[in-house]
C-alpha positions as CSV (number, residue, x, y, z in Angstrom):
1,X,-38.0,-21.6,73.2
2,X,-34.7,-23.0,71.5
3,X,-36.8,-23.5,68.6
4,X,-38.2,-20.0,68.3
5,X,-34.1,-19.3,68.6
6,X,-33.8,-21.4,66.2
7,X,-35.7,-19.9,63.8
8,X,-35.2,-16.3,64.3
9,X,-31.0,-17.1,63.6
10,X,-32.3,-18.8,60.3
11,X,-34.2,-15.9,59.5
12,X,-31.4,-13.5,60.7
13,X,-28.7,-15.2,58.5
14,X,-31.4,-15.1,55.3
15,X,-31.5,-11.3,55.7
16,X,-28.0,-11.2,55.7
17,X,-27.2,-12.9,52.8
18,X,-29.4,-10.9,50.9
19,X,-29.0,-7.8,52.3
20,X,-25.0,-8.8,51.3
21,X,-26.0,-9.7,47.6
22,X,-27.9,-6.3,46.9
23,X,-24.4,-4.6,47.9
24,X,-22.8,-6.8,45.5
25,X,-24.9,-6.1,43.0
26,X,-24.5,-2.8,43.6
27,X,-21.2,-2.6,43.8
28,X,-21.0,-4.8,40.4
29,X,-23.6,-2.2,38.9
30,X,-21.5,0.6,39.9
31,X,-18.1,-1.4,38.2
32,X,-20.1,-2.2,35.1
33,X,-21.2,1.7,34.5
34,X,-18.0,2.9,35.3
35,X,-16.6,0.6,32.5
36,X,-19.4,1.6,30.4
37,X,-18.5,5.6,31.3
38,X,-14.7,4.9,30.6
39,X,-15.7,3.3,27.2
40,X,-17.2,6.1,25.9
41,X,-15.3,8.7,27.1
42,X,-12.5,6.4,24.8
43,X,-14.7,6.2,21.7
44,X,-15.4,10.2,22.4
45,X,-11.5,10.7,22.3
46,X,-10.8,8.4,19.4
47,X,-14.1,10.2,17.5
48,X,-12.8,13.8,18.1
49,X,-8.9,12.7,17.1
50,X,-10.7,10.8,13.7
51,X,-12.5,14.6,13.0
52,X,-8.9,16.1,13.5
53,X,-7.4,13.8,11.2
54,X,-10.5,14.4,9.1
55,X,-8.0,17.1,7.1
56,X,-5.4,15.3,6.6
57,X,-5.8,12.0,4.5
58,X,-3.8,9.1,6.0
59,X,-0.6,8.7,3.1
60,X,0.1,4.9,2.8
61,X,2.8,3.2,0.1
62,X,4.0,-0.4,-0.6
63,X,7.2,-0.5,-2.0
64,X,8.3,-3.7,-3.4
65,X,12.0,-4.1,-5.1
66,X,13.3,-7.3,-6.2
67,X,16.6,-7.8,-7.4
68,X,17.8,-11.3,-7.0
69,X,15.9,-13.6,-9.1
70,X,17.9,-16.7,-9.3
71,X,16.7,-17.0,-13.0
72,X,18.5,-13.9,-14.4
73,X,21.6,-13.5,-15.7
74,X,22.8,-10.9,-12.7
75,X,20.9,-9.4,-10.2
76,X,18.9,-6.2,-10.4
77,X,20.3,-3.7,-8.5
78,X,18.9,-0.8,-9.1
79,X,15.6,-2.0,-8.4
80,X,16.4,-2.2,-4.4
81,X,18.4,1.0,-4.7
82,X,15.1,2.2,-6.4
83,X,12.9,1.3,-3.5
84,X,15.0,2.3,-0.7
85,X,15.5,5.6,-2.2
86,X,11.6,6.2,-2.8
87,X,11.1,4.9,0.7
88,X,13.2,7.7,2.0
89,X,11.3,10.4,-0.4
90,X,8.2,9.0,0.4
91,X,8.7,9.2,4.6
92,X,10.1,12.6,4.3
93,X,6.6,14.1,2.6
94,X,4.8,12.2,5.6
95,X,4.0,9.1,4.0
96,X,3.7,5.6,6.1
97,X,5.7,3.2,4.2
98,X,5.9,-0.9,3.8
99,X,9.3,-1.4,1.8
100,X,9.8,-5.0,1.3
101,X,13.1,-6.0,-0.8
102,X,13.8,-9.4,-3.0
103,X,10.1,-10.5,-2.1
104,X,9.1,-14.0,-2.2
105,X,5.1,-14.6,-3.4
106,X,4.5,-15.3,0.3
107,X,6.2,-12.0,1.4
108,X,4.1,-10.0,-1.5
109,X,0.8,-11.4,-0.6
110,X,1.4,-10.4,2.9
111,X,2.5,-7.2,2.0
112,X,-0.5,-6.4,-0.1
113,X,-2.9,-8.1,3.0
114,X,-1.2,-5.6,5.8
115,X,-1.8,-3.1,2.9
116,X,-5.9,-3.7,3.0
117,X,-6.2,-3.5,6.2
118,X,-4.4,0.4,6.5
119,X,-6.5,2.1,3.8
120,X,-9.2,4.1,4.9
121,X,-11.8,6.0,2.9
122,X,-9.8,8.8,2.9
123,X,-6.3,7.2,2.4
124,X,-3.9,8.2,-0.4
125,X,-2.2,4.8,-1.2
126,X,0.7,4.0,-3.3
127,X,2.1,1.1,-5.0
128,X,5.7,0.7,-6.4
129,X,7.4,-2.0,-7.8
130,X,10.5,-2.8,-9.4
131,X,11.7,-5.7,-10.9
132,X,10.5,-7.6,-13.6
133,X,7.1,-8.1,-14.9
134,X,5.2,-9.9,-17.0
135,X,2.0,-9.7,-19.1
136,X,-0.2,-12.4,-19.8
137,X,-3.6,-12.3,-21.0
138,X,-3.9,-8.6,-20.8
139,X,-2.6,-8.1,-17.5
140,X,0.1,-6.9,-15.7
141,X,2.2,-9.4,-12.8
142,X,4.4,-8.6,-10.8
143,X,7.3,-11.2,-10.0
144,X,8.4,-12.2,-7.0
145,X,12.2,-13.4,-6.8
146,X,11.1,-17.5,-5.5
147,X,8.8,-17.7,-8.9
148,X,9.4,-20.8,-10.9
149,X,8.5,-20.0,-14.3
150,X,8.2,-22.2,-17.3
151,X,5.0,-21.6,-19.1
152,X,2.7,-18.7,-19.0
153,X,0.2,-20.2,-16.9
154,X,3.4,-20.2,-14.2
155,X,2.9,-16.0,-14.3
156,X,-0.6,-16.1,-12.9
157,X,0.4,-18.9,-10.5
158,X,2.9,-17.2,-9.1
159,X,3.2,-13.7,-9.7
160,X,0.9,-10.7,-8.6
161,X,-1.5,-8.7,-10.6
162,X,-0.9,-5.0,-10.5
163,X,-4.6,-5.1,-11.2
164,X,-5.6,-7.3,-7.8
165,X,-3.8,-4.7,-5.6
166,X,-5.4,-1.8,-7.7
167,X,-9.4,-3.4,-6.9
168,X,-7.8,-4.1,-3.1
169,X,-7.7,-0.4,-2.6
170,X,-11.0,0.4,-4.5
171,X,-12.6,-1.9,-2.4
172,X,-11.1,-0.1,0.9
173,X,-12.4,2.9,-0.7
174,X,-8.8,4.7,-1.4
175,X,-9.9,8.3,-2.2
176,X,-6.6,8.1,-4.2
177,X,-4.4,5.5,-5.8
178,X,-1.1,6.1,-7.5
179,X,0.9,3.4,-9.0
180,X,4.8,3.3,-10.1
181,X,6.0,0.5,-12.0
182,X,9.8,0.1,-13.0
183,X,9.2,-3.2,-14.4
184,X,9.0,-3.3,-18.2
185,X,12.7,-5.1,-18.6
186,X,13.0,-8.0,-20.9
187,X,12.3,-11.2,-18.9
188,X,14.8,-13.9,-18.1
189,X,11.4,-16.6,-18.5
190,X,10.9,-15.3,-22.6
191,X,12.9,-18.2,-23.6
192,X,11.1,-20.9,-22.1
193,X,7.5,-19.4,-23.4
194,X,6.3,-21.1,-26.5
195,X,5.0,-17.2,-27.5
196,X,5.2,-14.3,-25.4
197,X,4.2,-10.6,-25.0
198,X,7.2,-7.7,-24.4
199,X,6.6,-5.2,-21.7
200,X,3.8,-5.1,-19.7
201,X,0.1,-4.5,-20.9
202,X,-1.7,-1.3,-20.8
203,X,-3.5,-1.0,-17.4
204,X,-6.7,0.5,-17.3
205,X,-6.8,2.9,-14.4
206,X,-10.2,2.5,-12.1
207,X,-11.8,5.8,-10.9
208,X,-9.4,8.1,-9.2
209,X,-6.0,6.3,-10.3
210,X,-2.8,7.7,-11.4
211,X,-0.2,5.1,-12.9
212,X,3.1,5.7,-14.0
213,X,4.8,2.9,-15.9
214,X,8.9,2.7,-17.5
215,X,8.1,2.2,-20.7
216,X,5.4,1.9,-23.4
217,X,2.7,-0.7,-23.2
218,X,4.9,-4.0,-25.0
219,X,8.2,-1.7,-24.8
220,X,11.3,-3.2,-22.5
221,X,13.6,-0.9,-21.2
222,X,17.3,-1.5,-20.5
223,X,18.9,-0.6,-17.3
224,X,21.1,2.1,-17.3
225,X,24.3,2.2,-15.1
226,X,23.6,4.4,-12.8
227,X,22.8,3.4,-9.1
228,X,18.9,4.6,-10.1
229,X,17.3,3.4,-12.8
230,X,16.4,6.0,-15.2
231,X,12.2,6.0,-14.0
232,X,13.0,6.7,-10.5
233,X,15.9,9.2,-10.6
234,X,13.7,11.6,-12.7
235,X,10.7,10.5,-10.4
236,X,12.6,11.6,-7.1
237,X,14.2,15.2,-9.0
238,X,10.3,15.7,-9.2
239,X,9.3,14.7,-5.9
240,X,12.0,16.8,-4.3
241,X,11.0,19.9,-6.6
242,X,7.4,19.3,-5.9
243,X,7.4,21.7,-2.8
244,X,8.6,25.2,-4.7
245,X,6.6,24.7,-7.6
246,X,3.1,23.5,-5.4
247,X,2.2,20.8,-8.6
248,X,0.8,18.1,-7.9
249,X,1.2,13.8,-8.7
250,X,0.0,13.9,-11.9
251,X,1.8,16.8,-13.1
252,X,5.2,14.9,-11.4
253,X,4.5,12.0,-12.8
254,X,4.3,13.3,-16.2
255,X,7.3,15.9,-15.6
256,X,9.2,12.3,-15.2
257,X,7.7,10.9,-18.2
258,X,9.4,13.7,-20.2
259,X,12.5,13.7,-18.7
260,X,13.0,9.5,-19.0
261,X,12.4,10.4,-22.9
262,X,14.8,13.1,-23.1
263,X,17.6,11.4,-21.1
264,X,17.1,8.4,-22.9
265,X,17.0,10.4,-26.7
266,X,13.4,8.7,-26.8
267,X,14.6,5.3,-26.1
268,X,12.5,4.7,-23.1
269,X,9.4,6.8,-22.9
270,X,6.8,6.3,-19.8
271,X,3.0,5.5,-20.0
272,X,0.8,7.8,-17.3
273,X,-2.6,7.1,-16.6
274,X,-4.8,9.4,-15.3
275,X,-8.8,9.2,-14.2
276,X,-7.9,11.5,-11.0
277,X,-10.9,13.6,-10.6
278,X,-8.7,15.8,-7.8
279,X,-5.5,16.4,-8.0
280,X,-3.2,14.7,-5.0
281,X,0.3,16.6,-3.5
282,X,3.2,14.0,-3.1
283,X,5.0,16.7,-1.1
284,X,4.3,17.0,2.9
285,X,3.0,20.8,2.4
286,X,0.3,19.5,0.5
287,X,0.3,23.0,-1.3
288,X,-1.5,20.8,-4.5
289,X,-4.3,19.6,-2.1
290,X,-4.9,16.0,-1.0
């Protein structure tokens, strides 16, 4: 008799345990699809807000000045005042802005890495760098303030090719890419080059580019004395009078051109570059499309 006892609290505990890891299992099931539910009800959400964004581009910039190269004669200060004022400009007509100032190679490679990773296929991306820059072998570097130059070979060691950060945002697929460069001043490294190139090289603008450069491929330009340089206080009049006359980047960019030449009595006269097959708005109305 015990034993029959016996057996039927075995068999009474065996039911209960299972009967106690179906509800768990159930109970885990019902977690798990409630997780899965919540899940896609988030992807749903960030889907439909990516449609919504769908007409209006993200607007991205990097803006790089450098003014205290320990190698110079005196620092550059227009070239911060440069970037900060373009930041401003740039924020106002709703673009999302990186400003970096007296960048080390560390700090530029970073800056161009955070850069990849916010373009989208749809993006409208801008570079801008002022400073000085160098060409060497048919391309264009940018210099960051730490370089230590002595040779050419030093350049592509330590500086950054406008060209790298131009394929970066090809390869994210950039549906635009505009480019300002305030860099064709004489550089302080010349003197230690057994030869040497002026200015900066022609750069060949992949598809849907727009570059604006200070001067003439091989030209230098000398400051002026104003808290601007020349390149960016024409740039930002035509920024600022981009919204009444509904024109777009390229037409701003060579509105600037223009007026550098004139105000300089043909002394300085910009380089732009154009394969844009669609015209992109600078301004925050985007009345000139993009």
């Amino acid at each position: 008799m015990n034993v029959r006892k016996h057996s039927l609290s075995r068999r009474s505990v065996t039911l209960a345990a299972a009967a106690w890891v179906g509800v768990v299992s159930l109970a885990i099931g019902a977690h798990a699809a409630l997780n899965m539910r919540a899940l896609d009800a988030a992807k749903a959400t960030e889907a439909a807000q990516s449609v919504d964004a769908g007409n209006k581009p993200s607007r991205i910039a990097l803006v790089i000045g450098n003014g205290h190269y320990p190698d110079a004669n005196a620092p550059l200060t227009q070239s911060v005042n440069d970037a900060r004022g373009l930041t401003v400009a740039l924020r106002r007509n709703g673009f999302d802005v990186d400003v970096i100032e007296d960048a080390s190679k560390d700090d530029m490679t970073r800056a161009v890495a955070r850069l990849k990773a916010r373009v989208k296929p749809d993006s409208v991306v801008m570079l801008f760098f002022g400073g000085y820059g160098i060409q060497v072998g048919h391309e264009s570097y940018m210099i960051p303030v730490d370089a230590a130059i002595w040779k050419e070979s030093d350049v592509r060691r330590n500086g950054v090719s406008v060209e790298s950060v131009l394929e970066v945002m090809k390869e994210q697929g950039a549906c635009a890419k505009l480019v300002v460069l305030d860099a064709s001043r004489r550089n302080p490294y010349e003197r230690r080059f057994r030869r040497f190139s002026h200015g900066l090289a022609p750069i060949a603008a992949p598809d849907n580019a727009l570059i604006l450069s200070s001067a003439t491929p091989g030209q230098v330009a000398d400051d002026g004395k104003g808290a601007n340089s020349v390149l960016v206080t024409e740039l930002l009049t035509n920024i600022n009078a981009q919204v009444d006359k509904a024109s777009g980047a390229e037409a701003v960019f060579n509105q600037t051109r223009v007026a550098v030449s004139r105000a300089s009595d043909g002394q300085q006269v910009p380089t732009v570059s154009s394969s844009l097959l669609e015209d992109v708005s600078l301004a925050a109305s985007d009345k000139a499309g993009g």
